[in-house]
N, C-alpha and C positions, 0 to 999 in steps of 0.2 A: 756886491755885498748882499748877505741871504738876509729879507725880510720874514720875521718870523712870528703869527698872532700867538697869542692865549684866551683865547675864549672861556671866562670862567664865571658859570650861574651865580646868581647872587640868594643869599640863604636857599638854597635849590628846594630841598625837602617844604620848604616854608610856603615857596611861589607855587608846588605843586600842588599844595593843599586850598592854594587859592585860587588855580585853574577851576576847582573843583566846585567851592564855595567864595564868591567873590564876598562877602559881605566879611569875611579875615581880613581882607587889605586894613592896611592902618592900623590895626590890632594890634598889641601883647599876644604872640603865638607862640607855640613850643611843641615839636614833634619829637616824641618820645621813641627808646631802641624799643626791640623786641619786647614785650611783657611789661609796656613799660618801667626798665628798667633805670633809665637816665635821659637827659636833654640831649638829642643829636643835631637839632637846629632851632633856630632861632628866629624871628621877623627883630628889625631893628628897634621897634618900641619894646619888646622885649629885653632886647642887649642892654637898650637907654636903661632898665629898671638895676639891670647889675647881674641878670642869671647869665652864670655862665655853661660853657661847653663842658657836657658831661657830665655838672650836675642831679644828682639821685633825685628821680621824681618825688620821692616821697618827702627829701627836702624843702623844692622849689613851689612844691603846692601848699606846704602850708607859709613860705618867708612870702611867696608871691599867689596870692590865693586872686587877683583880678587879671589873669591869665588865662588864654583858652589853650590845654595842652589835650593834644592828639596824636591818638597809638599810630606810629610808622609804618609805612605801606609799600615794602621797597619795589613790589612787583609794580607799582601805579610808577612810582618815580624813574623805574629803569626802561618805562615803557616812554614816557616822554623824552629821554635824554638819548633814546633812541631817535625819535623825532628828530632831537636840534641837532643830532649828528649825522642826521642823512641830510639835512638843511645845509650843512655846512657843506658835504660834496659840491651844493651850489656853485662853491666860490673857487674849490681847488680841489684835486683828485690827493694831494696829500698831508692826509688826516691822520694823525696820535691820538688817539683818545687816553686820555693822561688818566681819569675816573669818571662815576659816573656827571660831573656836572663840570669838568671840564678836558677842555683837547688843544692841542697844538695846530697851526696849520702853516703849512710852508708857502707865502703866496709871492715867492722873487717869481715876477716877470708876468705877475698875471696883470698889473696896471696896464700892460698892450691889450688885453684880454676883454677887460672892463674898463678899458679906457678914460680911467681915473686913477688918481692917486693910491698909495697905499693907504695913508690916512685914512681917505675916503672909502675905501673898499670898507674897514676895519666899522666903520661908522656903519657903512651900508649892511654889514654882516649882522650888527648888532640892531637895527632895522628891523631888519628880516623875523630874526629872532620873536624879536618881541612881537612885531604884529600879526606876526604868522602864527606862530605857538603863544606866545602868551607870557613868556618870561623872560624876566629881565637879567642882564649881563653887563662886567665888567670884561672890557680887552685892553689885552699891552700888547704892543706893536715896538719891536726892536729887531737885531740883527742875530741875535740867539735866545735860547730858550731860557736862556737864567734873567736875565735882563727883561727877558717880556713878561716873565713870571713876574719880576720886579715890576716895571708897568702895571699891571693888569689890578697888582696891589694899591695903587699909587690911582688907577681909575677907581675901584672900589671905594678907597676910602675918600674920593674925592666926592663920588655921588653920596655918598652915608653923611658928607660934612656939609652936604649942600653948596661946594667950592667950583665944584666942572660936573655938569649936568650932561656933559658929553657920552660919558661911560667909558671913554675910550683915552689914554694915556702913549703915547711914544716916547721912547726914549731914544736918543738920536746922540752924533758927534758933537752936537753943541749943548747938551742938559746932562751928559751924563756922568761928568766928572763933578761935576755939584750935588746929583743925586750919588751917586757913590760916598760921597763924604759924608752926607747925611744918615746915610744907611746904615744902622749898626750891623757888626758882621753876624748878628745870630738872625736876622731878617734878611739874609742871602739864603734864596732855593739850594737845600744839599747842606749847610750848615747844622749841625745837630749838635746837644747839647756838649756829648766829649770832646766834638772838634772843636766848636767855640772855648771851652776851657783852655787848652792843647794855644790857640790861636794868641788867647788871652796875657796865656804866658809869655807872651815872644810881643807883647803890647797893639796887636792888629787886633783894631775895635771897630774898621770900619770897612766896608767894601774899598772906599779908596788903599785903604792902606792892604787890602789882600790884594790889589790891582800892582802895587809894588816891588810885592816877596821874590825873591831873585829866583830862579828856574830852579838853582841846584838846593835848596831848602827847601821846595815844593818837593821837588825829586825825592828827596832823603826823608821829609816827613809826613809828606800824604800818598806820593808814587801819583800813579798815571789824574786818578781822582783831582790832585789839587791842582796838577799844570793842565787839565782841562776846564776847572774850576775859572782859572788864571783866565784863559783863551777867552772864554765865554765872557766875563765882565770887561773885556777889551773889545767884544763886538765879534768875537772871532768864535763862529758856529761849531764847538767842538762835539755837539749832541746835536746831528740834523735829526730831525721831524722823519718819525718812521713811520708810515702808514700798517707794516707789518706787526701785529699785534705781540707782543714778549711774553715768554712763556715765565709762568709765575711762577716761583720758589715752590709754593705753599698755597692751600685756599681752605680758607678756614672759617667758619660761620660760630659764632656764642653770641648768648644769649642770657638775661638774668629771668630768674622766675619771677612773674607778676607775688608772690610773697614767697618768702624764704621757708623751705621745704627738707622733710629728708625722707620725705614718700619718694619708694625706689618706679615705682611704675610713673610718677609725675615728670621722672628725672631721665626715664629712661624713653618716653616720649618725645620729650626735648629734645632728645638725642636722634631719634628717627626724625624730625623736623630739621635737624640741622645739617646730618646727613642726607638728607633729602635736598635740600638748598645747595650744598658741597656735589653732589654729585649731578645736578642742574648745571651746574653752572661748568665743569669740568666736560660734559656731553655738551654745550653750546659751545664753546672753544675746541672741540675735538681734541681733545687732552685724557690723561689717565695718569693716578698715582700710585705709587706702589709702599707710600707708608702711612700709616692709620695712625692716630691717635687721638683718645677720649681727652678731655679735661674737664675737671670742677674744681667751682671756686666758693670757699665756703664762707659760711658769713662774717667770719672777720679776714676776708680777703688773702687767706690761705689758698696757691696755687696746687692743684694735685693732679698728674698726667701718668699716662700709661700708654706705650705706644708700640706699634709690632710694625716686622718688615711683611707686606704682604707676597705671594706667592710670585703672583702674577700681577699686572699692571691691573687696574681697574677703572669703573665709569658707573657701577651701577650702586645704589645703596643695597640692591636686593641682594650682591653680594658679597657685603660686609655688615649688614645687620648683625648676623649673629655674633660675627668678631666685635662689635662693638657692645654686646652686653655680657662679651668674657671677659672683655678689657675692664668695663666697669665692672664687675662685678671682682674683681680683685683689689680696686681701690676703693668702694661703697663701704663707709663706715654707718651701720645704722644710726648710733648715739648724734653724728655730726650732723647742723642745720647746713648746708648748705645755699648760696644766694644765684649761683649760673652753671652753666655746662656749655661745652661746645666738641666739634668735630673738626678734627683738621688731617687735611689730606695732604702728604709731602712728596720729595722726589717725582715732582709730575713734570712729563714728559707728553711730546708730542705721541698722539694714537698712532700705534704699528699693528700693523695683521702678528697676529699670535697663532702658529702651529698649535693646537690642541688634540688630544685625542679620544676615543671617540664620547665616553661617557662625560669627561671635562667639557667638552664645545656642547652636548647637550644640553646639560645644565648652565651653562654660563651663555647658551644663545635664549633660554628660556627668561633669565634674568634680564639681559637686554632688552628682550622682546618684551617685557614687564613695563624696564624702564621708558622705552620709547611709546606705549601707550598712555604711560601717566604723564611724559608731557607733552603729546599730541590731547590729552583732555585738558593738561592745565592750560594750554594755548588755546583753548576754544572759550573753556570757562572759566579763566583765571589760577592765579598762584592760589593754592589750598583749599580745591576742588576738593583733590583727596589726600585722605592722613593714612598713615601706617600706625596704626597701632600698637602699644605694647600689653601683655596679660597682663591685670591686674595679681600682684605679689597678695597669696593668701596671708591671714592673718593667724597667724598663731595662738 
């Protein structure tokens, strides 16, 4: 039977800001998105007050004004969560990094290795963690990845209730038909709001009772999804632990403006930052997408997109800047306040050598060669060394 962790940081954005500055521990904290626009994490004397996830700063500072909230730093946070993931090779060569503040790790057989329990490994991991970096973690320890997900919840809020100071939760042959029944079916990993409706109707309200549904129902109304679903809550590893990183749909960066705008240069700045972040992070996976698309979101939460097929696969922003201020500029309403913007890049695929000819590979090796110096400087001197700017729009 495969043992399978879930390593997963506890308010992660929160513990990094306290790497930084210890004297936050114990604190009411809250780390704001982009410009800050909303709460994207929490310390737990904060959660105690009532703020929740995602709440608009401009709310939670005046309901919760004895709060210390601070602008998010994702380059700092992807930088440690680098760290806990090279820590975890420690333990086992195969690693999923599920996001940035949590990952799977497949450790059947490593107890000969480390000559200890699983349990213990799982403990020792989270050891490690902590005293080596500095932050703190919940683990589930089960026979697959839904179940340790379920775990890992189960250590979380055991350490948050002050009940298992452990950090670390299993779920095993003897606990897990109890925990199943407890479990409502919308707190199963992969459960999303339709399916839970869809589930509701047919009266499965719990993991026990999805652990029941007969194969040919699963068959007929979820397909392959729900009879792996099945496999998994019975201990049966239908999703092993892939060390081989998956190629993402889509990678998309938004962001809200620090105040609501309908200045076309404030907007159109944004937009080379976010492009800029999108195409970062596409060149560090060795990846390329070949479809563009702008969005703004205005300020009563009106979605607006414009999107093109590009020519040719792409990596760099230096060669979609200009497509991205035709895009906008065919959706840019001057009258409208607008509150965010972002850039999403689709249809991405793994990087291929591209026959070009001769004038095209010019320009498009010039572009590279652009983009791999600006982040051979952001890696020396940090994310947002350098900005692209946009012309300031004359005024009429």
């Amino acid at each position: 039977m495969a043992k399978i962790v879930l390593v997963d940081c506890n308010n992660f954005f929160v513990s990094c800001e306290e790497l930084f500055d210890p004297s936050l521990k114990g604190k009411a904290v809250c780390v704001l998105s982009n410009n800050d626009g909303c709460v994207i994490a929490r310390s737990n004397p904060a959660k105690d007050l009532g703020i929740t996830m995602g709440m608009p700063y401009f709310i939670a500072k005046k309901k919760f004004k004895n709060v210390t909230y601070i602008s998010g730093n994702i380059s700092r946070y992807s930088q440690i969560s680098k760290r806990i993931m090279q820590k975890l090779c420690d333990f086992t060569p195969e690693i999923e990094v599920y996001s940035i503040d949590e990952a799977f790790l497949d450790i059947t057989g490593c107890e000969r290795v480390h000559k200890t329990s699983y349990f213990e490994i799982a403990k020792k991991i989270r050891a490690v963690i902590k005293n080596e970096i500095g932050v703190d973690v919940s683990i589930g320890l089960a026979a697959s990845k839904t179940l340790a997900k379920l775990a890992s919840e189960i250590a979380k809020s055991g350490l948050r209730k002050k009940l298992d100071l452990s950090g670390v939760f299993e779920i095993n042959t003897q606990n897990v038909n109890e925990i199943l029944q407890k479990t409502p079916i919308s707190e199963i990993w992969g459960i999303g709001r339709n399916l839970e409706r869809t589930l509701r109707r047919h009266n499965i309200r719990s993991g026990a009772d999805f652990q029941t549904l007969p194969d040919d129902f699963l068959k007929r109304n979820l397909g392959k999804i729900g009879l792996d679903l099945k496999a998994e809550l019975l201990g049966i590893s239908a999703n092993p632990v892939s060390s081989e990183p998956q190629v993402p749909k889509s990678i998309s960066k938004t962001a809200s403006f620090r105040e609501f705008t309908s200045d076309k240069s404030i907007i159109k700045n944004a937009l080379n930052y976010h492009a800029h972040r999108v195409c970062t992070k596409l060149r560090y996976f060795n990846l390329t997408a070949k479809m563009l698309t702008v969005m703004l979101r205005t300020k009563d939460f009106r979605v607006i997109t414009n999107k093109i097929m590009l020519e040719e696969p792409v990596d760099s922003e230096f060669e979609i800047n200009q497509k991205i201020y035709k895009l906008f500029d065919e959706i840019y309403v001057p009258e409208i306040i607008y509150r965010s913007a972002g850039v999403i890049l689709s249809k991405v695929e793994r990087r291929k050598e591209a026959q070009l000819c001769l004038f095209e590979a010019e320009k498009r090796i010039k572009s590279k060669n652009l983009s791999k110096a600006w982040d051979n400087i952001e890696r020396k001197y940090g994310f947002g060394s350098l900005k692209m700017g946009a012309i300031r729009e004359k005024e009429e």
